[in-house]
C-alpha positions in Angstrom: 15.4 -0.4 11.1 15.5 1.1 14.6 15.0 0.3 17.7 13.8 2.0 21.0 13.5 1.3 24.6 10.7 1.5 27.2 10.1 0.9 31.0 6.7 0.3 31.6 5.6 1.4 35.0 5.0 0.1 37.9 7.1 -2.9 37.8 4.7 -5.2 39.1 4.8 -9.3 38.4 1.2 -9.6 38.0 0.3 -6.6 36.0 3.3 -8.0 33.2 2.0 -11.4 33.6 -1.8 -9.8 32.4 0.6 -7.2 29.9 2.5 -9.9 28.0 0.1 -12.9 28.3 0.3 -16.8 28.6 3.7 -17.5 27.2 3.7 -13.9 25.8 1.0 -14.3 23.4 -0.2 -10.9 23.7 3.4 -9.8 22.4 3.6 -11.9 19.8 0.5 -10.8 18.5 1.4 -7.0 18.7 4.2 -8.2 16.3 2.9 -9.9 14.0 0.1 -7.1 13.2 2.7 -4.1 13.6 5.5 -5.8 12.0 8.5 -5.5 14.8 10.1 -7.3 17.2 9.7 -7.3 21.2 12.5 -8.6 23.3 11.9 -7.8 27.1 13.3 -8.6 30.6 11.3 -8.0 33.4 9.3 -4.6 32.9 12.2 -3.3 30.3 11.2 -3.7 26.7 13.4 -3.2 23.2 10.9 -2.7 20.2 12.7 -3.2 16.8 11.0 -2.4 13.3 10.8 0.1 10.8 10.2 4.1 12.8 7.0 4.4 12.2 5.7 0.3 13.6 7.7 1.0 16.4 6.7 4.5 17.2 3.1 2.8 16.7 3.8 -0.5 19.2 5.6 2.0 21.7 2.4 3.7 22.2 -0.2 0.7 22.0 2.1 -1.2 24.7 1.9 2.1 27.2 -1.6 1.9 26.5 -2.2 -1.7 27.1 -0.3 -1.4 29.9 -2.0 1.2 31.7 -5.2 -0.5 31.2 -4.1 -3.8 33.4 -4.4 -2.0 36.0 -8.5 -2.3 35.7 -9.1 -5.4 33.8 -7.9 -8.6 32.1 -6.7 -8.6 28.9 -7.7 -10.8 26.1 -6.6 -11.2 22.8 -9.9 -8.6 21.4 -8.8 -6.0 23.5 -5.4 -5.9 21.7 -6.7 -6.1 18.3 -9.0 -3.4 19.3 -6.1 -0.8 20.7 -4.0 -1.5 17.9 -7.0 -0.4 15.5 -6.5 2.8 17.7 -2.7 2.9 17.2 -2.9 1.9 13.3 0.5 2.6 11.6 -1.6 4.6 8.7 -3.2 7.0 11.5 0.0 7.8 13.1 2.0 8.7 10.2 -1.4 11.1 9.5 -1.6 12.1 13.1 -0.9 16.2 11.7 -3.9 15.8 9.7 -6.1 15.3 12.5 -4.3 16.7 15.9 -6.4 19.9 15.7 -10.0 18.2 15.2 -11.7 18.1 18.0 -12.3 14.4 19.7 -16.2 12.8 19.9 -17.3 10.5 22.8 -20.9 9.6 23.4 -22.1 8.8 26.7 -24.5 5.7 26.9 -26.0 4.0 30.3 -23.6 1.4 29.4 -20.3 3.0 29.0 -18.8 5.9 26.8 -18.9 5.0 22.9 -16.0 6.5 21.0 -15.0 6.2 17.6 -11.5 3.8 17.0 -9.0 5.1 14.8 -9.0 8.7 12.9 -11.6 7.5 10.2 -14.1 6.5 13.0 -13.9 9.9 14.8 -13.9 11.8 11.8 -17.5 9.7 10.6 -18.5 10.9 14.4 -17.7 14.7 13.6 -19.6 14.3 10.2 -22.7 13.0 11.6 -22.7 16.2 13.9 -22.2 18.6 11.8 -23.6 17.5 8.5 -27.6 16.7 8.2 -27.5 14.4 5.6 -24.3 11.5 5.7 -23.4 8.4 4.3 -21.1 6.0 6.0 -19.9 3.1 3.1 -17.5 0.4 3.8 -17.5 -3.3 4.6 -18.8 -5.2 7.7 -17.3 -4.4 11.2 -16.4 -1.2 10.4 -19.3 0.4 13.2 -21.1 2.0 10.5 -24.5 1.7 11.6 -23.0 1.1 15.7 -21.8 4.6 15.9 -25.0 6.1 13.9 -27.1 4.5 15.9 -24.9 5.8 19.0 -25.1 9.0 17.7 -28.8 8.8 17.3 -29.4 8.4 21.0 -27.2 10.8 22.2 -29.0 13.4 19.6 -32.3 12.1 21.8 -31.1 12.3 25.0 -30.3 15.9 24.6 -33.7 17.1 23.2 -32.0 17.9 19.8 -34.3 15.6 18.1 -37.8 14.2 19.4 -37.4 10.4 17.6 -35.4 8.1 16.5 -36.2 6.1 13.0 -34.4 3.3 11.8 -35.0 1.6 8.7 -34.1 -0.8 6.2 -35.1 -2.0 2.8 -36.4 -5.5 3.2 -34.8 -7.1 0.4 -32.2 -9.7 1.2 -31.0 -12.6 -1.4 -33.9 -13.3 -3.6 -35.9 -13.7 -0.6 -39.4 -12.5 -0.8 -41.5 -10.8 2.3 -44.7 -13.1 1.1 -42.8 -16.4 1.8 -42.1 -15.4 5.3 -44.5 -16.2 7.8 -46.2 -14.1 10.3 -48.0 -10.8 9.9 -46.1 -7.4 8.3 -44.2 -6.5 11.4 -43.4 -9.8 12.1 -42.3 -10.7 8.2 -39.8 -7.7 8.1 -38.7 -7.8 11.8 -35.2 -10.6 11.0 -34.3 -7.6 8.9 -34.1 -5.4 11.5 -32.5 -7.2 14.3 -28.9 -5.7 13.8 -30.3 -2.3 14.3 -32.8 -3.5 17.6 -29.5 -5.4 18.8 -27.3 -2.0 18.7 -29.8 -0.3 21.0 -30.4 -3.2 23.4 -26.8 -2.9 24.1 -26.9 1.0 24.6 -29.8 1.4 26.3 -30.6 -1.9 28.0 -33.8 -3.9 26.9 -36.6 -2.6 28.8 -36.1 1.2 28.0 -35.4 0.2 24.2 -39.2 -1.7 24.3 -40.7 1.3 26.1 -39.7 3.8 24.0 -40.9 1.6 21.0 -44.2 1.5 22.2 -44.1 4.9 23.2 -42.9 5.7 19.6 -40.2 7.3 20.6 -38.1 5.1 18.8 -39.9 3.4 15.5 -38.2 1.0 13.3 -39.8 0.1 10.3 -39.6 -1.1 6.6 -38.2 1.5 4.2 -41.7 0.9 2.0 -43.0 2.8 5.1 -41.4 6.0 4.9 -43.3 6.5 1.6 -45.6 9.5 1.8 -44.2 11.4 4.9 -42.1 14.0 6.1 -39.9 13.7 9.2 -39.6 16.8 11.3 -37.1 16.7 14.2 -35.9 13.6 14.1 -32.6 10.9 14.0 -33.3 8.5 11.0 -30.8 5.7 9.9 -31.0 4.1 6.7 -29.0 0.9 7.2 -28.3 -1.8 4.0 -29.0 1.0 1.6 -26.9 -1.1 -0.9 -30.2 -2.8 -0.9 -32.3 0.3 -2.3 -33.3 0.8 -5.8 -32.6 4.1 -6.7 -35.8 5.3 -6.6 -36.6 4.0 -2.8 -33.3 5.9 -1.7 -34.5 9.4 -3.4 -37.9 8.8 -1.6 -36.0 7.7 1.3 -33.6 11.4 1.0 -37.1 14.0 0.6 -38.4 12.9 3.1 -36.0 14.6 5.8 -37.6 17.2 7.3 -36.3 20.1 9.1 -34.5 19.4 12.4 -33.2 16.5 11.2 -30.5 14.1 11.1 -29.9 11.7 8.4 -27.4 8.8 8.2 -27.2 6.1 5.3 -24.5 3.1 5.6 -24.2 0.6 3.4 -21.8 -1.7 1.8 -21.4 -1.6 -2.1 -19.5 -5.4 -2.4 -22.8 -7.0 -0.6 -25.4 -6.3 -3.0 -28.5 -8.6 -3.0 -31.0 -7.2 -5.2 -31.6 -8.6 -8.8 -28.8 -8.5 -11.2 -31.1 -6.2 -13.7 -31.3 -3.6 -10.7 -29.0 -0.9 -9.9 -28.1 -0.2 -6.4 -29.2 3.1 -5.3 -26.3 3.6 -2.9 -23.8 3.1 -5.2 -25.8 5.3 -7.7 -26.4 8.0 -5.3 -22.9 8.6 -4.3 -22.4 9.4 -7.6 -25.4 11.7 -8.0 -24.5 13.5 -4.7 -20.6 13.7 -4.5 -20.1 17.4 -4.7 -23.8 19.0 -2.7 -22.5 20.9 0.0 -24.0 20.0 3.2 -23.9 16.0 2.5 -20.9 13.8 4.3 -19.3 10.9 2.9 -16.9 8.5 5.1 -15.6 5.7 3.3 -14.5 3.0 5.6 -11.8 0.2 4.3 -10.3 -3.1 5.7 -7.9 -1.0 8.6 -11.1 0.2 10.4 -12.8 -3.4 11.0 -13.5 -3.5 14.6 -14.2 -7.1 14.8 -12.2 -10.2 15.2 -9.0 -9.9 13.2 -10.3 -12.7 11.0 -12.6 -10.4 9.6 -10.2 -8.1 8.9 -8.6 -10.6 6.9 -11.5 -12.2 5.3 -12.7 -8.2 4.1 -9.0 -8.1 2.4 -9.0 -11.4 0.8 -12.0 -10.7 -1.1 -11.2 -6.7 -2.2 -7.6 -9.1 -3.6 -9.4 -11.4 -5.4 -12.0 -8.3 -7.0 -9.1 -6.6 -7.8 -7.8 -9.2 -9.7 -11.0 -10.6 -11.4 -11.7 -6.6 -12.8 -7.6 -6.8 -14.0 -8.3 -10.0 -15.8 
């Protein structure tokens, strides 16, 4: 166990009150996620844990504090700097001092990846044509590809953005739904229509639609073509046979950018079918040119429930396959 001591700067009453929280709330949870204890007295603070928690809290509470200067904080905003300031990435900080650091500029704010696997996912995606991001919900899989998408379009490296996904989702069939095709497959879609509202506000995102610009379709409608200079996403491929996935992968053209996330525990096709993501990333492990980023419970981005909840059931896997 050790200890170390920090003065955070200026020493003012209200900018504490906003750093520690309502009856220090915002201390107490720093603890209980880093594992140490936070004794204070006025803007002195005495961290106490094992080296590398405290060497992590240290540098989350100069952080946090820094940032009360401009806003409020809430109890997201902590979870979301600690995810920064994981124990795991800074005991592999040498690994990743040297790589260079990705932020994307949107009209909405600057989108940067949280945590070393993030960034390195961000690097990939600019490198690499082809890339797969796998891991469970919250993780910013298909948020960062999609950020990456229109930053590719806003500086002319590609002419369109496509995003798809397979419409298969718990038994459910397309025929049952009502409305015509594009409304039928349009529930599917939402998460990746709600990603760009946020970027790029709702008006340019439906102008660009109907300019084509940006086209989001079915995966059944990326049968038959070849896509020249453009930014596609493939989003749910755990959903993909492995068939639609192979069709999906030949039909990248030249000038462009691929990205395929998925999740392999949330698999809803039929039980007979295999899941052409978690075939694929077998079939392509070792071509050069292809990414992988595998994303696990320490990147969630959401609320620390889900963190928990993504944990509970990897345990419980685990211990079904063991039995």
């Amino acid at each position: 166990m050790t200890s170390q001591e920090i003065s955070l700067l200026p020493a003012d009453n209200g900018r504490l009150s906003n750093f520690c929280g309502q009856l220090d709330t915002h201390l107490r949870q720093i603890e209980k996620r880093l594992q140490v204890e936070i004794a204070n007295r006025g803007n002195q603070f005495k961290v106490t844990g094992l080296d590398s928690s405290v060497k992590a809290a240290c540098a989350v509470m100069q952080k946090l504090f820094a940032s009360t200067e401009k806003e409020e904080l809430t109890a997201e905003l902590i979870h979301l700097a600690m995810q920064d300031a994981s124990i795991d990435e800074m005991l592999d900080t040498s690994a990743t001092a040297d790589e260079p650091y990705v932020a994307i500029k949107t009209k909405f704010g600057l989108i940067k990846g949280r945590g070393a696997n993030q960034q390195a996912y961000l690097r990939k995606i600019v490198s690499h044509d082809i890339n797969f991001g796998v891991g469970p919900a919250g993780t910013g899989k298909t948020y960062l590809a999609v950020a990456c998408a229109i930053d590719a379009l806003q500086n002319e490296k590609v002419r369109k953005i496509i995003l798809v996904r397979p419409a298969v989702e718990a038994g459910e069939k397309l025929g049952f739904l009502p409305g015509d095709m594009a409304q039928k497959v349009d529930p599917y879609l939402r998460p990746l229509y709600d990603a760009l509202y946020e970027m790029l506000g709702f008006e340019r995102v439906e102008k660009m639609i109907d300019k084509g610009i940006i086209e989001v379709a079915p995966l059944a409608f990326m049968r038959g073509r070849t896509l020249n200079d453009a930014f596609i996403i493939l989003d749910e491929a755990q959903n993909t046979t492995t068939e639609q996935i192979k069709m999906f992968l030949t039909r990248v053209g030249f000038g462009s950018t691929a990205v395929v996330t998925g999740d392999i525990t949330q698999i809803d096709l039929p039980s007979e079918k295999m899941s052409g993501l978690r075939h694929v990333l077998e079939v392509l492990k070792d071509i050069e040119g292809i990414s992988f980023t595998f994303f696990g419970t320490r990147d969630v981005v959401r609320h620390p429930l889900v963190q928990r909840i993504v944990s509970a059931y990897e345990a419980y896997e685990k211990k079904n396959k063991a039995e």
